[in-house]
N, C-alpha and C positions, 0 to 999 in steps of 0.2 A: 811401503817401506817395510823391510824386516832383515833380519840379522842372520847369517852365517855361520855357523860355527863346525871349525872340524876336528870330525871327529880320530882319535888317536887309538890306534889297537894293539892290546898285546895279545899276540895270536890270533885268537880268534873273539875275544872279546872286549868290550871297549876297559882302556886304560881310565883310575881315577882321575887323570887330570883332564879328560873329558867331563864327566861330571861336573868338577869346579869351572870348566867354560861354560857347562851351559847355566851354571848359576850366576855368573858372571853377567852372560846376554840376557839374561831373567830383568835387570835392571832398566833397562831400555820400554819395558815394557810393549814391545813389540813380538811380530809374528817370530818363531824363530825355526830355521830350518839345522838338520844337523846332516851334516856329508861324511857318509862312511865310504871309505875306500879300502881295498886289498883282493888277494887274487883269494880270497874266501870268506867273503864278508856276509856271508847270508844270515850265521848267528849271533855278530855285531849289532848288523841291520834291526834283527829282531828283537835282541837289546833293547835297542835305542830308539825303538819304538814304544817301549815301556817308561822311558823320563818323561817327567813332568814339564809342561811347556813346550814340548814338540809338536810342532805343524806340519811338518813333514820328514822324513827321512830318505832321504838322496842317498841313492849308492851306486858305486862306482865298482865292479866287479874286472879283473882283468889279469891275467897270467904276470904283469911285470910291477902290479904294485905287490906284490911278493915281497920283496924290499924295496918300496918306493923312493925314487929318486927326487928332491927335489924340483927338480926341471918338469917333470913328469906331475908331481901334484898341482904346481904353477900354473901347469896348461890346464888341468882340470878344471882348476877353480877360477880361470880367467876365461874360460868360455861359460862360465855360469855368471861373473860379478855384477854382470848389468843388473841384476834383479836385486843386488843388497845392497842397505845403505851403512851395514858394518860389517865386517868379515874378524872373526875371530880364531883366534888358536889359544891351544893350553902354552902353558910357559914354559916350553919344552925346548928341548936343542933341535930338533926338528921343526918345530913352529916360528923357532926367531930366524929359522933357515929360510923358513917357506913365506912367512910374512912379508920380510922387506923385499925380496923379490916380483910380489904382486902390488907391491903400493907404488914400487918403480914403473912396473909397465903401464897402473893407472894412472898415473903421474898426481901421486897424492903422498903426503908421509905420513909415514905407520908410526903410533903410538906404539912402544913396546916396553915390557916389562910392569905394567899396572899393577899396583898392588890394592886400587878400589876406582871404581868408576862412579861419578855422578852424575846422574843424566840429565839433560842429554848430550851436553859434551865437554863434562868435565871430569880431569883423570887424575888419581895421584900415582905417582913412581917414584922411585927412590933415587939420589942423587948423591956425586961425591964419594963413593962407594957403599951408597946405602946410609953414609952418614947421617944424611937430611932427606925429608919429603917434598916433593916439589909438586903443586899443582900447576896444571896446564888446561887451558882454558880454548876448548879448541872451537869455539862459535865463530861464525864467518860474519864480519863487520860488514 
């Protein structure tokens, strides 16, 4: 078992709400891998090689994640999923693009928008427009 998390770039190096996902997957207490993609991701890579609680660093190098298309990270990360029992994204318009579209082809639903995670499978989010916190309880009966 271990946790996914990907990673987000601004140019060429990683974005802070990378950081707060892998603070996020830190919870779980499991292994955690972080997936750097872009068509220059070498000093990303290296980056994110230097956070705390990385097992590994996956990178994804390639002329068209230049401006990565949704479609295009989906395929990434669904020919890796079998190996994680969580897949994470920062809270990003890009990560609420790219998540529900991989929990569809797994035929599983995505938790989105967490604003704390219990582990090991309890989430809170915010409901009503943020009104109220709602916890979700996602253990399999």
């Amino acid at each position: 078992m271990s946790v996914l998390v990907l990673a987000e770039l601004d140019g060429t190096q990683l974005k802070p709400s990378t950081y707060q996902a892998m603070t996020a997957a830190a919870v779980w207490e499991l292994p955690i891998d972080l997936l750097v993609y872009g068509d220059d991701a070498g000093a990303a890579a290296a980056e994110a090689k230097q956070l705390a609680g990385v097992r590994r660093v996956l990178t994804a190098q390639a002329g068209h994640f230049q401006h990565p298309l949704v479609e295009d990270v989906q395929e990434l990360i669904l020919s890796i999923a079998n190996q994680y029992t969580h897949i994470l994204s920062a809270h990003s318009v890009f990560g609420k693009s790219v998540v529900p579209g991989i929990a569809a082809r797994l035929d599983i639903a995505p938790i989105t928008d967490v604003v704390e995670i219990r582990a090991p499978a309890t989430y809170v989010r915010p409901a009503y427009a943020g009104n109220i916190l709602s916890t979700i309880d996602n253990r399999k009966s």
